[in-house]
DOSEMAR-982043 format. One line per field, with one value per residue (C-alpha): residue number from 1; x, y, z. Coordinates in steps of 0.001 Angstrom, whole numbers, plus 524288, in hexadecimal, padded with zeros to 5 digits. Example, Ala and Ser with C-alpha at 12.3 -4.5 7.8 and 13.67 -1.06 7.14 Angstrom:
// DOSEMAR-982043
nr = 1 / 2
u = 8300C / 83566
v = 7EE6C / 7FBDC
w = 81E78 / 81BE4
// end
This chain:
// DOSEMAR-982043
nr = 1 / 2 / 3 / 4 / 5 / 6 / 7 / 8 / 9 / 10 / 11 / 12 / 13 / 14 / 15 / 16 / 17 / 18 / 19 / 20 / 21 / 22 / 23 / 24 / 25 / 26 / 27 / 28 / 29 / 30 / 31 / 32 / 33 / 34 / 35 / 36 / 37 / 38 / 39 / 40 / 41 / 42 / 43 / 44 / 45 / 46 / 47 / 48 / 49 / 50 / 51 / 52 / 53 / 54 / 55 / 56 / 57 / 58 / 59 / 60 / 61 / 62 / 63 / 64 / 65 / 66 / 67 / 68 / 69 / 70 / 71 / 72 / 73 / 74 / 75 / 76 / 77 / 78 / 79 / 80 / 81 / 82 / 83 / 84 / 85 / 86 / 87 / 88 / 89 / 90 / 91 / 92 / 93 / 94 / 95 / 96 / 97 / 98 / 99 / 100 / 101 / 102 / 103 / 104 / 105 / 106 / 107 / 108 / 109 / 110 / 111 / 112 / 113 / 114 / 115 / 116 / 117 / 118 / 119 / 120 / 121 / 122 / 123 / 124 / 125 / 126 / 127 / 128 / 129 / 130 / 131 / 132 / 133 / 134 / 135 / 136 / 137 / 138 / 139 / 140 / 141 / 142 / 143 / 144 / 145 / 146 / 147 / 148 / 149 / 150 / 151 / 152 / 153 / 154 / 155 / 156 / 157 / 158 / 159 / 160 / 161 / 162 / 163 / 164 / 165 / 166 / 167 / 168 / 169 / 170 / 171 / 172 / 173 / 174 / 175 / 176 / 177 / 178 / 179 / 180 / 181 / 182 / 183 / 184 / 185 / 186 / 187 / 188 / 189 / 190 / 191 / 192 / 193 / 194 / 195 / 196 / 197 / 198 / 199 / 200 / 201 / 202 / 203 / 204 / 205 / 206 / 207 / 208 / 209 / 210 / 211 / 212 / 213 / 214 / 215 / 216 / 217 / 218 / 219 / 220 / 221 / 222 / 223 / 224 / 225 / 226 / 227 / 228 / 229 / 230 / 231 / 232 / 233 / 234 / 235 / 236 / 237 / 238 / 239 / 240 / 241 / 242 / 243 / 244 / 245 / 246 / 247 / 248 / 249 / 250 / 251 / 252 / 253 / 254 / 255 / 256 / 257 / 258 / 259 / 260 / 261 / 262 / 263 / 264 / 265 / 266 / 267 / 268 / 269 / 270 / 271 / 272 / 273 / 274 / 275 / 276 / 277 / 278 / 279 / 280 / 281 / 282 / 283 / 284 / 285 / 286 / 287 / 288 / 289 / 290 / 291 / 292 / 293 / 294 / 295 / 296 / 297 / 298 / 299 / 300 / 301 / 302 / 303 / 304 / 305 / 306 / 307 / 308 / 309 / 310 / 311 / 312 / 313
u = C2BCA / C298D / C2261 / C2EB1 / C36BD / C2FAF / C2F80 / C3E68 / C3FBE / C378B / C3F4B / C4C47 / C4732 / C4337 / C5192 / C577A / C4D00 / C4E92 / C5E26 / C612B / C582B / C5018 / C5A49 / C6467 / C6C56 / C6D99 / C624B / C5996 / C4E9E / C4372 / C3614 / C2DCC / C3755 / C36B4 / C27E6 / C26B8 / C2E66 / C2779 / C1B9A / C21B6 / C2490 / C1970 / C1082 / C18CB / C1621 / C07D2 / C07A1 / C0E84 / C02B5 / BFD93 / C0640 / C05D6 / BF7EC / BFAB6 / C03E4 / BFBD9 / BF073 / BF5AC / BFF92 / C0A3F / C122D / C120F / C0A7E / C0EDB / C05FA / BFA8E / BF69A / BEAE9 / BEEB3 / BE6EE / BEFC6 / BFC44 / BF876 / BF4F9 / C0140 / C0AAC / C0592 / C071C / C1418 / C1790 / C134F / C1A4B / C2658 / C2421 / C1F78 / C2CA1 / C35BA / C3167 / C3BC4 / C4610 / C4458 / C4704 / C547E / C5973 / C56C5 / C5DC4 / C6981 / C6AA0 / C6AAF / C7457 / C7EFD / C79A4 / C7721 / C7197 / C645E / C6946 / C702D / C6560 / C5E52 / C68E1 / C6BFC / C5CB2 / C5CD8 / C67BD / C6031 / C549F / C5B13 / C62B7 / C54EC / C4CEA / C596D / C584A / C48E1 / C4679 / C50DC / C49DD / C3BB7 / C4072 / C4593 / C3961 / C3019 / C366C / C389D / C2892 / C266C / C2F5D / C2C43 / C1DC4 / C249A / C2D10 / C20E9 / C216D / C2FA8 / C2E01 / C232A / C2896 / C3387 / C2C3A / C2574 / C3284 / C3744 / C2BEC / C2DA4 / C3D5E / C37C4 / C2EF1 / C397C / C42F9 / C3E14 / C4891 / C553D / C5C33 / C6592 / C7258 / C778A / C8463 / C8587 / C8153 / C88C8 / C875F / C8E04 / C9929 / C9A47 / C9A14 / CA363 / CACAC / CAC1A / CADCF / CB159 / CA38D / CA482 / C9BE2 / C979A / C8F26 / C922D / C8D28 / C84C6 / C8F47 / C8FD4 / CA01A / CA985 / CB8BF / CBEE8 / CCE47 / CCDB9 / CC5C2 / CB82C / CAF32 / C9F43 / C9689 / C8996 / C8298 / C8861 / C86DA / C77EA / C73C8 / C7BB0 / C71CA / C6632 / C67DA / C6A3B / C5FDC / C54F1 / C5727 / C54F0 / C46E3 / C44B9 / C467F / C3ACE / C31F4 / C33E3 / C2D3B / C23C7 / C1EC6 / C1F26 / C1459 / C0D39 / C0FC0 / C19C5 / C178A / C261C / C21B3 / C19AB / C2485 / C2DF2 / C2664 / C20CF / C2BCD / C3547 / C2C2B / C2C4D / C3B59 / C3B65 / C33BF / C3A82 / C466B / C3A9C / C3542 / C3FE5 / C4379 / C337B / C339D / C415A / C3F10 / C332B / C36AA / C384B / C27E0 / C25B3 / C28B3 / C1D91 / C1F66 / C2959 / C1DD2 / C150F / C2090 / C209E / C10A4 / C12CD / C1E6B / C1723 / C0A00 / C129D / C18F2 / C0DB7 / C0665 / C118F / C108B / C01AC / C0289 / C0096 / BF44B / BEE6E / BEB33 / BECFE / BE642 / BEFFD / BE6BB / BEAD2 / BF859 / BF753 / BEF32 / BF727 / C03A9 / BFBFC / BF6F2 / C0348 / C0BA6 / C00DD / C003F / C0EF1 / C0DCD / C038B / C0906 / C1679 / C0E15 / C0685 / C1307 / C1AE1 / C1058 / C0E9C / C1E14 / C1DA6
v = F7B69 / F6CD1 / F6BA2 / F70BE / F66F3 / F5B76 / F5F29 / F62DA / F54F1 / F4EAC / F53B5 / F4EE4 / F435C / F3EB8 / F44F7 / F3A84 / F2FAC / F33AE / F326D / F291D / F1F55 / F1F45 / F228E / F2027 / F17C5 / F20A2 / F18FC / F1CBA / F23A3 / F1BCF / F2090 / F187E / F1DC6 / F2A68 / F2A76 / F250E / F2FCC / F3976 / F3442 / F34B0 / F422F / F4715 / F4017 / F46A3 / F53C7 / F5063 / F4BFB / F573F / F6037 / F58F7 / F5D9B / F6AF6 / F6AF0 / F678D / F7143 / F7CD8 / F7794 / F759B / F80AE / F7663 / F81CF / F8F9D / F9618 / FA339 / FA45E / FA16F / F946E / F8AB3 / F7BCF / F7A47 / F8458 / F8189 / F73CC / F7873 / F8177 / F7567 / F6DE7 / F7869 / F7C59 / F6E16 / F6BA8 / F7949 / F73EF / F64B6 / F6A0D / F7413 / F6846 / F6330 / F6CA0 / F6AEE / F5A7E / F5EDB / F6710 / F59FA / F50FC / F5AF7 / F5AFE / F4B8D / F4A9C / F53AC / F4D0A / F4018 / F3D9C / F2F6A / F2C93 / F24D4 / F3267 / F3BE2 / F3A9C / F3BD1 / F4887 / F4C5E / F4A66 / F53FD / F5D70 / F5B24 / F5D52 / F6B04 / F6EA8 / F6E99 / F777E / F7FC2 / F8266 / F841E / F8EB3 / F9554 / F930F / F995A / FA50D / FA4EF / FA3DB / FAFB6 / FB83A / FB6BB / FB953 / FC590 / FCB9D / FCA40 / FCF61 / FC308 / FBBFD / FC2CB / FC06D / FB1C2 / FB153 / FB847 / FAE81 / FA37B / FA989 / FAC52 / F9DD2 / F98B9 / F9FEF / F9C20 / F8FCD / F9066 / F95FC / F8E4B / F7D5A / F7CA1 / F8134 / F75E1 / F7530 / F6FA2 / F6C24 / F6A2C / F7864 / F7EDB / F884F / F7E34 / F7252 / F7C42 / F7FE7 / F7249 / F6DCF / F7981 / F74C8 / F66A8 / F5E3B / F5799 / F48B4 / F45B2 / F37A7 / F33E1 / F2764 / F2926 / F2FD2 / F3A1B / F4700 / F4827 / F3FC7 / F4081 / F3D4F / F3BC0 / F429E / F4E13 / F510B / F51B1 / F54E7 / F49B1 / F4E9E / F4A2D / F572B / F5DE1 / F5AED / F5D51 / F6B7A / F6E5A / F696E / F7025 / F7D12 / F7813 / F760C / F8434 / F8976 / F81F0 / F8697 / F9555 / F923A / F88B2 / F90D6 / F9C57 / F9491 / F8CCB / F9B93 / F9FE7 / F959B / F9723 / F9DB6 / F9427 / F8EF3 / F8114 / F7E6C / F8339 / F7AAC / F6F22 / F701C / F721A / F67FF / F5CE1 / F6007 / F6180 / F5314 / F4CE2 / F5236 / F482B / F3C9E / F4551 / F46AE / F3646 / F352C / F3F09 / F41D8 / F3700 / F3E6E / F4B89 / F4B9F / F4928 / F5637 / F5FED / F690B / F68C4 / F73D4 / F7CE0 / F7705 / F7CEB / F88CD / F8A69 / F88F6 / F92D6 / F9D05 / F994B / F9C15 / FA65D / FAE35 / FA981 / FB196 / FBC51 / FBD85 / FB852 / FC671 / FC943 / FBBD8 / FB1FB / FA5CF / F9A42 / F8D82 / F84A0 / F8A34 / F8BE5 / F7C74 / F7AE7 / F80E8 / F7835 / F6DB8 / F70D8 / F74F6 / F6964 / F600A / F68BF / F66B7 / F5802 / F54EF / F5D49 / F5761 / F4917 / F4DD4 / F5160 / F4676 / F3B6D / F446A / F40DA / F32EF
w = 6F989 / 6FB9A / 6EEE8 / 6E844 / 6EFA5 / 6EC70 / 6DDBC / 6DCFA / 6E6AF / 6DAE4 / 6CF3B / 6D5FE / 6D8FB / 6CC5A / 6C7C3 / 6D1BA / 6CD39 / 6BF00 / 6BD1C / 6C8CE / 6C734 / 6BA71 / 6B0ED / 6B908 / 6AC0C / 6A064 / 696B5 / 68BCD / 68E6F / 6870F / 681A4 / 68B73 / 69634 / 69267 / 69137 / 69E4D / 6A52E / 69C66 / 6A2A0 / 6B155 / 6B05D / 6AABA / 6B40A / 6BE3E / 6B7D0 / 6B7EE / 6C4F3 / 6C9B0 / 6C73A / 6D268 / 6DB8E / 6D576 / 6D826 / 6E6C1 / 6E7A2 / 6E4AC / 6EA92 / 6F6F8 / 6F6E4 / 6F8C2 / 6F137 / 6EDCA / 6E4ED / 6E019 / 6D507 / 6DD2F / 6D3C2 / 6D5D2 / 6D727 / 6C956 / 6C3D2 / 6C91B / 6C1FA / 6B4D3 / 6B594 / 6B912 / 6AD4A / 6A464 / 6A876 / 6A6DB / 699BA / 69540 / 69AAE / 69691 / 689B2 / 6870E / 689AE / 67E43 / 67791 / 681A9 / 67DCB / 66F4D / 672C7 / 67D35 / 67227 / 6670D / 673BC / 674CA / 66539 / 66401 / 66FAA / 66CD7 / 67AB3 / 67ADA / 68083 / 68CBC / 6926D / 68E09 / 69AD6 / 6A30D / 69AEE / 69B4F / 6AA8A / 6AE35 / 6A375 / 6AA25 / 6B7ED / 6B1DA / 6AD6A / 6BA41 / 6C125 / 6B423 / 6B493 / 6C123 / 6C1F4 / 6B5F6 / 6BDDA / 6CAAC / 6C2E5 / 6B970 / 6C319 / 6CA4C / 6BED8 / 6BDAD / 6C9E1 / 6CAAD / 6BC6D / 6B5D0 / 6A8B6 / 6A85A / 6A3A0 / 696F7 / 69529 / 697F4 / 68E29 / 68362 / 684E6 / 6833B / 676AE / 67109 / 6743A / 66E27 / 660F4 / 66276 / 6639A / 65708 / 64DB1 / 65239 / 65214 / 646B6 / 64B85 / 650AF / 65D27 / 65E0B / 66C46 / 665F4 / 6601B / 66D8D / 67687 / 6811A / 67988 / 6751F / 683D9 / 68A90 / 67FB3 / 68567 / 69214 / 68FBC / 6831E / 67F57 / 67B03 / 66FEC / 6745B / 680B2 / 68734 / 6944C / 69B4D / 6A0DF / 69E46 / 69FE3 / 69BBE / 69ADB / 68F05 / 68F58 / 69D47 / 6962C / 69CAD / 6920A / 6932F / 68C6C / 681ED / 68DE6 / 695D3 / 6895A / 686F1 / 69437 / 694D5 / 6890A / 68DD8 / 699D1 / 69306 / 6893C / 6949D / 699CC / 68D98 / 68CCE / 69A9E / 696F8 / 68EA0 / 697C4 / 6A520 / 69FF7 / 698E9 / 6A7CD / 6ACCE / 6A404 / 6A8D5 / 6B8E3 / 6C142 / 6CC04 / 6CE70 / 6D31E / 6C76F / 6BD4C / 6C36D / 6C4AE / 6B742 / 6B22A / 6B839 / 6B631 / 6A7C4 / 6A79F / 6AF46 / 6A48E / 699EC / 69963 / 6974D / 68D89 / 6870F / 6857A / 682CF / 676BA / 67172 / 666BD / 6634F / 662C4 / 653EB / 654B2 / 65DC1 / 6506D / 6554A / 6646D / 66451 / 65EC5 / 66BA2 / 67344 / 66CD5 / 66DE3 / 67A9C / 67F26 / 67730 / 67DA1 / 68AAE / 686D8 / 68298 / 69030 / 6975A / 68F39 / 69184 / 6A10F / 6A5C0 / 69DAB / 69B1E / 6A2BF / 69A26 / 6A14C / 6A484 / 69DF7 / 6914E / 69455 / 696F9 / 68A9D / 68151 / 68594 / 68327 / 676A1 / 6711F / 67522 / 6704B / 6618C / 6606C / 664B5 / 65C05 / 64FC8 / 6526E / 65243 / 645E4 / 63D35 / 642C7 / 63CF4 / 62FCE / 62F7E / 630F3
// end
């Protein structure tokens, strides 16, 4: 219990630290900045498999499915790289969101930081109720893995089809509620015009990338269960990936026209996951190669992305 603590203490913490003081004046997020909080948060990450390894080896916490330190490690970093590694898409749909309301770059952190606070109330609701529909029903696996192998062939058949925010249920419904302004010239998300209250794109954006990030996390939540059902590692896993996302997204949102062949990587790996579930019962796939494949996969669609981009210039 005092593990969770300091780890929920932690993630509010650098909440506080993040808005209050860092970015406390509404700037633009650079490239070097972004890289360096990229780096921050992944060294956290990294560092954090210390503590996992502390945890288990010392019982600081408990262990329902009975792990080693060495494997509640490898399971951490995998479950972290599925989850850093399936933001990727969820960076594509914020950027598509901020195009689309023309939110300028000085507010999108502010916007990203209330996502990224909606998000870690949103998943660990889903992990508390995944985790205990695991426990409770073996069969579930095979639901939760045929999921992910239908998602992933959604997701080949469908890297064409483009989304419009402004054509969405959710724009039609907040623009019921309150008149929308078309301009952004602050970093509010209400403001009255001629005594009218009327919600800002910023409102509008984050609504959608709220509603956005749950529909990612339908897909990532069952893909960190194939890997463990150990609640403390799915949460910290995936939190720390959901922290570093907003620096990820500054670092590579310029560059995501170069990442054409990621979004197969992604799907590689959902149906790699997917098809683990499925087989969980009868084979025992080792992590190593759950941990290999991730790798592999990411670094195919990075370098075939790299490859076609030069071929263009």
């Amino acid at each position: 219990m005092i593990l969770w603590s300091s780890f929920i203490g932690f993630v509010i913490l650098a909440l506080i630290l993040d808005l209050g003081v860092f970015h406390r004046h509404p700037h633009v997020i650079r490239t070097r900045e972004a890289a360096l909080w990229s780096g921050v948060w992944v060294s956290c990450a990294m560092i954090f498999t210390g503590v996992i390894y502390l945890a288990f080896e010392n019982e600081w916490i408990e262990n329902p499915t009975d792990l080693t330190s060495q494997e509640a490690v490898v399971k951490y970093v995998t479950g972290y790289l599925i989850e850093l590694s399936l933001s990727v898409d969820n960076i594509f749909v914020i950027a598509l969101i901020f195009s689309s309301f023309r939110i300028p770059r000085k507010y999108q952190h502010e916007v990203l930081f209330y996502g990224v606070l909606g998000a870690i109330v949103f998943r660990a609701v889903m992990i508390v109720f995944g985790v205990a529909l695991i426990n409770r029903f073996d069969w579930i696996i095979y639901v939760f893995g045929g999921f992910l192998l239908l998602t992933a062939i959604r997701m080949l058949f469908s890297n064409n089809e483009e989304f419009d925010p402004k054509t969405s249920k959710t724009f039609r419904w907040i623009n019921h509620l309150y008149p929308v302004t078309h301009e952004v010239e602050s970093n509010r998300f209400f403001i009255r015009q001629n005594g009218i209250k009327h919600a800002t794109p910023l409102l509008v954006a984050l609504i959608i990338i709220e509603l956005t990030d749950i529909f990612f996390a339908v897909d990532s939540i069952p893909a960190i269960l194939a890997i463990t059902a150990d609640p403390f590692i799915i949460f910290s896993s995936n939190i720390l990936a959901v922290m570093g996302l907003r620096s990820m997204f500054f670092l590579i949102s310029d560059m995501l026209d170069r990442f054409t062949y990621i979004s197969y990587s992604l799907v590689a790996i959902l149906a790699f996951v997917g098809i683990k579930m499925i087989l969980s019962h009868h084979v025992d796939l080792p992590e190593w190669l759950s941990l290999c494949v991730i790798l592999i996969a990411l670094l195919a669609g990075i370098i075939a992305s790299s490859f076609l981009h030069k071929n263009e210039k």
